[in-house]
C-alpha positions in Angstrom: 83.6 56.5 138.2 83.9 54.3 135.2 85.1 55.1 131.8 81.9 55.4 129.8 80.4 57.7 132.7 83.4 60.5 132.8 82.9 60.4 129.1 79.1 61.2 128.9 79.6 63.7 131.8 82.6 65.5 129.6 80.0 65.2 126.2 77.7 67.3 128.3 80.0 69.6 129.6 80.8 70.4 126.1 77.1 70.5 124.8 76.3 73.0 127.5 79.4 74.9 126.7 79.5 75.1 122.9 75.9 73.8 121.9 75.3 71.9 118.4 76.8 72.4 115.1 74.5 74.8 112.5 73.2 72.3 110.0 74.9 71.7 107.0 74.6 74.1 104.3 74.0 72.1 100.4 76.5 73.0 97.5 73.0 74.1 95.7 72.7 76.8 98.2 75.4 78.4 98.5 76.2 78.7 94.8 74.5 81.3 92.7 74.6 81.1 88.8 74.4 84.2 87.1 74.5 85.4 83.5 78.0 86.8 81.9 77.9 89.6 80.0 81.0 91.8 78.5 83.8 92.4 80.7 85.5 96.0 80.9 88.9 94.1 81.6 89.6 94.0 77.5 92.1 95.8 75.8 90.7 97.4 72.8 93.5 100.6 72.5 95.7 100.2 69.8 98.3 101.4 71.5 100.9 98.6 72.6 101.8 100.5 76.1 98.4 100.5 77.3 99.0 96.5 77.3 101.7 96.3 79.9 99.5 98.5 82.1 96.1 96.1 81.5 98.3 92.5 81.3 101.3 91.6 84.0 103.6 88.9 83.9 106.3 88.0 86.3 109.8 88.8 83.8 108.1 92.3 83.5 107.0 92.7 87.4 110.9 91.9 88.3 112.3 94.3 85.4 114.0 91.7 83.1 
């Protein structure tokens, strides 16, 4: 059996096996613009504790 033969004979092994790929999916389609509105995730408390509970940093996280 010659090279190009055991090839074609393993490409339909895997063909039957596996089948074809889906088609590719465009970046249009799979995107989705939608409108912003106001976000909940602002601090409007005047109280200056409420901002370590809303806003995180790293110094604070580790308790320096």
């Amino acid at each position: 059996m010659s090279q190009e033969a055991t090839m074609d004979t393993a490409a339909a092994v895997r063909r039957a096996r596996f089948g074809k790929l889906p088609e590719r999916i465009r970046r249009e389609d799979m995107m989705e613009e939608v409108q912003s509105g106001p976000t909940g995730a602002v601090n409007t408390s005047p109280d200056e504790t409420a901002a370590y509970r809303t806003f995180s940093c790293l110094a604070l996280d580790m308790g320096l």
